[in-house]
C-alpha positions as CSV (number, residue, x, y, z in Angstrom):
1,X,-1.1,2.3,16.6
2,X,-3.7,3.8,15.2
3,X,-5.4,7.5,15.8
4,X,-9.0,8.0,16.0
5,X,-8.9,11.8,15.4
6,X,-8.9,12.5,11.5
7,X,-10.9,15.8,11.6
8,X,-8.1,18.1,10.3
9,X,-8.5,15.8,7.1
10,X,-11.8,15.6,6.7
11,X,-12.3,12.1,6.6
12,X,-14.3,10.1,8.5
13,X,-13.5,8.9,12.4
14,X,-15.6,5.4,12.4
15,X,-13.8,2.2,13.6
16,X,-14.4,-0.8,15.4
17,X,-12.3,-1.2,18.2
18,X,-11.3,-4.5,17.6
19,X,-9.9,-6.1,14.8
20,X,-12.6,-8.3,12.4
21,X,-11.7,-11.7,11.8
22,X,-13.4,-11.9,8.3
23,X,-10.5,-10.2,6.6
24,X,-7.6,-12.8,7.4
25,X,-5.8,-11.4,4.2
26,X,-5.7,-8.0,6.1
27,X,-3.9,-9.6,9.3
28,X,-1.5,-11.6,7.4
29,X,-0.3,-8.1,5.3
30,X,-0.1,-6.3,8.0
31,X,1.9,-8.7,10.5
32,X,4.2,-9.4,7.7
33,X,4.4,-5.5,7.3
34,X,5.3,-5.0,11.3
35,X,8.2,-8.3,10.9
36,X,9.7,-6.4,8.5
37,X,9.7,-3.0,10.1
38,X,11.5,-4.3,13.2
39,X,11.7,-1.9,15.1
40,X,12.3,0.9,12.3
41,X,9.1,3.0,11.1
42,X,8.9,1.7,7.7
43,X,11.1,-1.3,5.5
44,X,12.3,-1.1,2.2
45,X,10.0,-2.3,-0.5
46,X,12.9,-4.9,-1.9
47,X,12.8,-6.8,1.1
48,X,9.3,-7.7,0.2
49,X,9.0,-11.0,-0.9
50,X,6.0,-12.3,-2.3
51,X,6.0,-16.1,-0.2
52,X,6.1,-14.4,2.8
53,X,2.1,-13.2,2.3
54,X,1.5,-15.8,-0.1
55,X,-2.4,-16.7,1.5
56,X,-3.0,-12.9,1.0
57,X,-1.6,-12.3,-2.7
58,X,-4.8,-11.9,-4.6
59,X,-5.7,-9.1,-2.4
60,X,-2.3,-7.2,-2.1
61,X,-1.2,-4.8,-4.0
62,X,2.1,-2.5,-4.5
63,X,1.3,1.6,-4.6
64,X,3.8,3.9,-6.2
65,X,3.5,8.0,-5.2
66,X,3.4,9.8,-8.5
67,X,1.9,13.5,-6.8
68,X,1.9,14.5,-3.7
69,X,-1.6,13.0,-2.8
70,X,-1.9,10.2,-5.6
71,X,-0.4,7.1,-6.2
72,X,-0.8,4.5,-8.5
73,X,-0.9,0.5,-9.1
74,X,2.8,-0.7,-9.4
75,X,1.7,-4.4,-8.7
76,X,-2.1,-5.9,-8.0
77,X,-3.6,-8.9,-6.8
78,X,-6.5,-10.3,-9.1
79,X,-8.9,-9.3,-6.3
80,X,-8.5,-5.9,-7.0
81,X,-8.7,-6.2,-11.5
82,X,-12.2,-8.5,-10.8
83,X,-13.5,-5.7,-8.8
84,X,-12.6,-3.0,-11.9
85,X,-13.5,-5.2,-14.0
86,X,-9.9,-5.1,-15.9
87,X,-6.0,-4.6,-14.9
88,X,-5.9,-2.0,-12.1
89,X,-2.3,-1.7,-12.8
90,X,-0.8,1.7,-13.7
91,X,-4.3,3.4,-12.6
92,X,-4.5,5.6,-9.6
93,X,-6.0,4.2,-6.6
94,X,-8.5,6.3,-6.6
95,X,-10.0,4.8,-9.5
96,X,-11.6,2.3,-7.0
97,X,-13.6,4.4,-5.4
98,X,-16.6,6.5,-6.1
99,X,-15.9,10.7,-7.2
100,X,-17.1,11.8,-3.0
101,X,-14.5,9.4,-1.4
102,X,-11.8,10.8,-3.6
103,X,-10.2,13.5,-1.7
104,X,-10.8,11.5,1.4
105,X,-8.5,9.0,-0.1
106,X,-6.0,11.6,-1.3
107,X,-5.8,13.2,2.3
108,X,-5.2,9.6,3.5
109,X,-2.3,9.1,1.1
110,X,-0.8,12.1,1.7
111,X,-0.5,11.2,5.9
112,X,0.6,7.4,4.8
113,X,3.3,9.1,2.8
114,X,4.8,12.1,4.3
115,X,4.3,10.9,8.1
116,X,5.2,8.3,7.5
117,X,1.7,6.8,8.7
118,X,-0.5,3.7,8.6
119,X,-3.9,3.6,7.5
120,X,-7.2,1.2,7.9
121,X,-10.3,1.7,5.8
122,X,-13.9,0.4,6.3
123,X,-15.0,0.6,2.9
124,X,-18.9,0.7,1.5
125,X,-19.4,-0.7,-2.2
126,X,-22.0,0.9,-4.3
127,X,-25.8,-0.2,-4.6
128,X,-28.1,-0.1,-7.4
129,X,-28.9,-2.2,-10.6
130,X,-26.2,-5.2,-10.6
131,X,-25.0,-3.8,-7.3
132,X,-25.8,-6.0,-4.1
133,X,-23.2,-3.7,-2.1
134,X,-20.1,-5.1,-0.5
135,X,-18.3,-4.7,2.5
136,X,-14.6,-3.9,2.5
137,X,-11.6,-3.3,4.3
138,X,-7.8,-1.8,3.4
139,X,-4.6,-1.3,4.7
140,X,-1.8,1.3,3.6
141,X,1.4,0.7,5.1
142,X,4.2,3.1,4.2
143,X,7.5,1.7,2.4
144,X,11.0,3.3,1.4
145,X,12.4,2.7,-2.2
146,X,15.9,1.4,-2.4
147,X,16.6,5.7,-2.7
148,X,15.3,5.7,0.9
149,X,12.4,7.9,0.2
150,X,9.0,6.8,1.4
151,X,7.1,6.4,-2.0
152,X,5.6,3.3,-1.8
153,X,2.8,0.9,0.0
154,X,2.2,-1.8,0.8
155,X,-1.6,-2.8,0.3
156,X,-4.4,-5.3,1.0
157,X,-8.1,-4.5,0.0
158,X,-10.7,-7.7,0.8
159,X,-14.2,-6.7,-0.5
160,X,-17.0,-9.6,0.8
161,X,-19.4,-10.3,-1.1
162,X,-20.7,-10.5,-4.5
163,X,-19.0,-8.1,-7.1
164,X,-22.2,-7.8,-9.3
165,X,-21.6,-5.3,-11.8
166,X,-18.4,-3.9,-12.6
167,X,-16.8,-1.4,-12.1
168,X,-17.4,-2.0,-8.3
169,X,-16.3,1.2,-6.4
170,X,-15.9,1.7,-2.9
171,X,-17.5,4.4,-0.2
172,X,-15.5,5.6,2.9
173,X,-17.6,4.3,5.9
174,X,-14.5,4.7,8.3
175,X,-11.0,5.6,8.9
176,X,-8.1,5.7,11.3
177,X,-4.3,6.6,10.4
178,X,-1.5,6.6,12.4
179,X,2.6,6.9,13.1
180,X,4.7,4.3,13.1
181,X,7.3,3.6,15.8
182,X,10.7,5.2,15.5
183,X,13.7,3.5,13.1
184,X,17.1,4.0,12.8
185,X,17.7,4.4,16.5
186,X,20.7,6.9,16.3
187,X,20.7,8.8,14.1
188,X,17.7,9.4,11.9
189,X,19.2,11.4,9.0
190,X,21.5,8.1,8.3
191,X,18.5,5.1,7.8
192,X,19.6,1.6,7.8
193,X,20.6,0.6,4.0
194,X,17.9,-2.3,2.7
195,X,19.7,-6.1,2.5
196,X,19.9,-7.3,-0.9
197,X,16.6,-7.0,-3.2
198,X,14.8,-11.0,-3.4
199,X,13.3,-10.4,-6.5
200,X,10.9,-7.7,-6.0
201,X,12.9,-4.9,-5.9
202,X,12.2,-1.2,-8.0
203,X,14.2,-0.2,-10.7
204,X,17.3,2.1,-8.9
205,X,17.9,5.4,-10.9
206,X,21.1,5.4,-12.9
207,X,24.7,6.5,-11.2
208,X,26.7,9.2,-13.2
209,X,30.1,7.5,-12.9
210,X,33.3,10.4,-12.8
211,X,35.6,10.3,-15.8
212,X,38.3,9.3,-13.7
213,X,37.0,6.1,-11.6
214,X,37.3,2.9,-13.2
215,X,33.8,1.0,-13.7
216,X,32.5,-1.6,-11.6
217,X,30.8,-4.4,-12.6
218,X,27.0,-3.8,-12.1
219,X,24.8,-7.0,-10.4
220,X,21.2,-7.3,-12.7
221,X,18.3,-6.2,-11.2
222,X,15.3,-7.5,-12.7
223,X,11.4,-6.9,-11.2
224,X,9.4,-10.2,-11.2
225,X,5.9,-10.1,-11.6
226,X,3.5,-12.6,-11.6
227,X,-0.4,-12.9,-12.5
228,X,-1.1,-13.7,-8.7
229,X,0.6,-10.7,-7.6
C-alpha cells in the first residue's frame, strides 16, 4: 500500500520492507484503521471507538487539519504528553519533532490529507545531555469528519526507549506514503453517510433552519474524552 518514491517531497525514501514486530501498538491502529475502511479509502472519524484499539490508546492520537500542511492534537495518548513533557493537546504535530524534520512532516501531511494517503515514519529521537536517543515509529491514516471532508487522522507514535530529558523530539530516518483503495464504489461525488457517532464523534457545524420549516428535535452530541486517550 505503500510507495517508496517520495522525492517530489523531499522527504526521505528509507523503509524496511517488512513490518517490525516491536511496535504492536502500530499494527493494532492500523488494522483497526483498514476494518473500518472496508473497502472505501478512508472512514469517518465518529465511527472510531476507543475499545476497539484499546491495547494501543496511550500511543494513539486524533489529528485535526487547521492549514493546509499543519494539523494539530484533537485527542492524545499519554505516550505522546511524557515525551513533550506536558499535554500535547491543541499543539501542532510538528511540535514533536526537531526544526529540520519540519517541512518533511508538513509535506507528509499535506499527501495524508489531500490524497487521501497513508503514511509510516521511522523516527530518530535526539542525543545529547539527558538524551540516550530513541527509536520510533508512526502511522497517519486519513479520516473524513461527519461534513465528509478529509480533515482528520488517525495516529499511533511508539518511541522505545528511555525518554531522558524532555522535550524528546523526533528526526525523520524514513518514510513511505501511499493511496488508499477506492470507496464509495459508484459514484464518488455521493460518499457513503457515517452510522451513528459512538461517543467520539466531532462537533457538526450548525444548520441554518428556513423560516418556514418547522423545527426538529435535535439528538445531543457530546465528545468524550478520557485521560487514556
Amino acid at each position: 500500500m505503500f510507495q517508496d518514491d517520495l522525492s517530489r517531497d523531499g522527504v526521505v525514501s528509507h523503509f524496511p520492507q517488512r513490518p517490525d514486530t516491536r511496535f504492536p501498538a502500530v499494527s493494532v491502529v492500523r488494522a483497526y484503521w483498514e476494518a473500518l475502511r472496508n473497502g472505501r479509502d478512508v472512514p469517518f472519524r465518529s465511527e472510531i471507538d476507543p475499545r476497539g484499539i484499546e491495547s494501543a490508546l496511550e500511543h494513539t492520537f486524533i489529528l485535526e487539519r487547521i492549514a493546509p500542511r499543519l494539523a494539530r492534537f484533537r485527542l492524545a495518548g499519554t505516550h505522546l504528553n511524557d515525551l513533550i513533557g506536558m499535554e500535547v493537546r491543541g499543539m501542532p504535530i510538528t511540535s514533536l519533532f526537531v526544526p529540520l524534520a519540519r517541512s518533511e512532516v508538513e509535506a507528509v501531511l499535506s499527501r495524508v490529507f489531500d490524497g487521501p494517503e497513508t503514511a509510516e515514519l521511522t523516527l530518530a529521537g535526539e542525543t545529547g545531555a539527558g538524551r540516550a536517543g530513541m527509536e520510533g515509529r508512526m502511522i497517519l491514516l486519513p479520516l473524513r469528519s461527519d461534513l465528509g471532508d478529509v480533515s482528520r487522522v488517525l495516529g499511533c507514535l511508539v518511541g522505545l526507549g528511555p525518554i531522558g530529558r524532555t522535550p524528546q523530539r523526533f528526526a525523520i530516518a524514513g518514510a513511505r506514503v501511499g493511496p488508499t483503495v477506492g470507496w464509495a464504489r459508484g459514484n464518488p461525488g455521493h460518499p457513503v453517510m457515517p452510522p451513528m457517532a459512538r461517543g467520539f464523534a466531532e462537533d457538526v457545524r450548525p444548520f441554518v433552519r428556513p423560516d418556514n420549516v418547522a423545527p426538529a428535535r435535535r439528538p445531543a452530541l457530546r465528545l468524550v474524552v478520557s485521560d487514556g486517550e
